[in-house]
N, C-alpha and C positions, 0 to 999 in steps of 0.2 A: 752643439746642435740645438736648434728652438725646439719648444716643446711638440708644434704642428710638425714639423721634422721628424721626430721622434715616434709620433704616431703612427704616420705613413711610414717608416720604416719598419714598426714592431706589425703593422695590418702586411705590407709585404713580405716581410718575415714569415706569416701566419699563413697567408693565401700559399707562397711556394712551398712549407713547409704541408701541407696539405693538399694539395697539387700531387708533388712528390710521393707522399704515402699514399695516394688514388693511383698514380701512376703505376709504383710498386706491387701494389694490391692486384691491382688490373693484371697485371704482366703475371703474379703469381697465379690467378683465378684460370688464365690461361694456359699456363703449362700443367695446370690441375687438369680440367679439359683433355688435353691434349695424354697427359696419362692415361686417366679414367678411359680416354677410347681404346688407346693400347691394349690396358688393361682387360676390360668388359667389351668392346665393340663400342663401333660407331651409334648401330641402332640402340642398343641397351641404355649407352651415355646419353642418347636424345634421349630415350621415353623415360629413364629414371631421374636424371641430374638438370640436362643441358633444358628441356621444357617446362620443369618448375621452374628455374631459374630465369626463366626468360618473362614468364609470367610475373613473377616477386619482381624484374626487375620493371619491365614495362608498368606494373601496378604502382611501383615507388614512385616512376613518374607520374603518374595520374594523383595519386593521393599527393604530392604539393602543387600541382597544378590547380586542384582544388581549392587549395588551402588556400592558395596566394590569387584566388577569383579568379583565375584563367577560366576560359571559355573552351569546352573540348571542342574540335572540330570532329576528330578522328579517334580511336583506339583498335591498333592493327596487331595482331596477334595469333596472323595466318602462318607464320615461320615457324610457332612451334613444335613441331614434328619434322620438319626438315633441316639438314643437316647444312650449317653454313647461313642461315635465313635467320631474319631478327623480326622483331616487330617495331612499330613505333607508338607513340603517342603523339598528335598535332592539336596545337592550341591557338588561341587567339588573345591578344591581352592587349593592354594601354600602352603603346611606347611611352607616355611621356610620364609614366605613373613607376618612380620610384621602386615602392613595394613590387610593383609586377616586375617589373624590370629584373630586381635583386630575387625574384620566385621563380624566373624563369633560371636565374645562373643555378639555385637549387634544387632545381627542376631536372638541371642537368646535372647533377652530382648526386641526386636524391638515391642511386642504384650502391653508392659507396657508401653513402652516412646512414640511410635509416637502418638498413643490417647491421650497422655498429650499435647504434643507438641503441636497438633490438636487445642485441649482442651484450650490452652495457646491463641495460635492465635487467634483463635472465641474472646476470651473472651477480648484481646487487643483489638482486628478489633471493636469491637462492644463499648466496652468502655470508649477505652482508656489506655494508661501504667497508672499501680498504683503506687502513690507516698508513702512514710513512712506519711507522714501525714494525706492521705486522702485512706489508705489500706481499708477501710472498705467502699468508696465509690457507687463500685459496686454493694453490696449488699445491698444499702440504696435507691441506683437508681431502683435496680430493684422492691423491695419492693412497693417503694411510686405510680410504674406506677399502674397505674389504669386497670382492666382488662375490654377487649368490644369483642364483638364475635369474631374476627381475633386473638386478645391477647389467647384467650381460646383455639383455634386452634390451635398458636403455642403453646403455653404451654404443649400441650398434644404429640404433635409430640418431643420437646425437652427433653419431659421424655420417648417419647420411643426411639428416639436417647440416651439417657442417659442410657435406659438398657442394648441397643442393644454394646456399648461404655463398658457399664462397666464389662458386660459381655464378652468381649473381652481380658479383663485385665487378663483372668487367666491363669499363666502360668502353662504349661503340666510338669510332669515329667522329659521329655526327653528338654523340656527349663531350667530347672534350672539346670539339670547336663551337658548340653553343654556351658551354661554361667559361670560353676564353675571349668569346664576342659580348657575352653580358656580368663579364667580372664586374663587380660593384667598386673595384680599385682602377 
């Protein structure tokens, strides 16, 4: 196989391997959702989980649309209290400009990756980098801590940041068909 071969093999590799875990994410983010109403109620899931989430996710959009010069046209964020209703962000940018192009496919993914990223940093800032020899460290630390009224406190707020996050993750419709009309592959 040439080396140009090799590349585009290992960037399709990367793109479906990533794809796949947005898709997985997505579909998990959902049956999360679809508990938590069980659970709590429909209205309780909108005004606690399902309406920050919609917000974080709609602002994810907006914050790389920025990034990469897009021009807003819109920011619609009347669905958050209704049950089944989303919002959008509409932009305007260069087709023949490269960077915008490839900001718009992140644009469309930006509701999976900056909660990772997020997600990433908390978990360095607080930790540590994980080493190949001590990858399971994190979860040994957290485990062994002892819990006392404040620990309980956060703990309970970190799992509702945890819904409110994961419920975030799920990509719309109209995200995975703009992230598969402006792949950079």
């Amino acid at each position: 196989m040439a080396p140009i071969e090799q590349v585009f093999y290992a960037a399709g590799l990367l793109v479906t391997l990533i794809a796949f875990s947005a898709w997985m994410l997505s579909w998990m983010s959902t049956q999360l959702v679809r508990l938590s109403r069980s659970v709590f109620g429909v209205r309780l899931t909108m005004i606690l989980i399902e309406s920050p989430a919609l917000f974080l996710h709609e602002m994810s959009h907006l914050v790389v649309a920025v990034i990469f010069g897009h021009r807003i046209v819109e920011v619609n964020l009347k669905g958050m209290f209704k049950a089944g209703a989303g919002g959008h962000v509409m932009t305007q940018y260069n087709t023949r400009s490269f960077y915008q192009r490839f900001g718009l496919f992140l644009m469309a993914i930006a509701p999976f990756a900056l909660p990772m990223i997020l997600l990433l940093v908390v978990l360095v800032r607080t930790y540590g980098y994980p080493t190949p020899t001590g990858a399971g460290d994190w979860v040994r630390e957290i485990a062994a801590t002892p819990l006392t009224a404040w620990s309980g406190t956060s703990l309970a707020i970190a799992l509702y940041l945890h819904l409110v996050v994961s419920a975030t993750l799920r990509l719309s419709g109209q995200d995975w068909l703009t992230a598969a009309q402006s792949a950079p592959i």
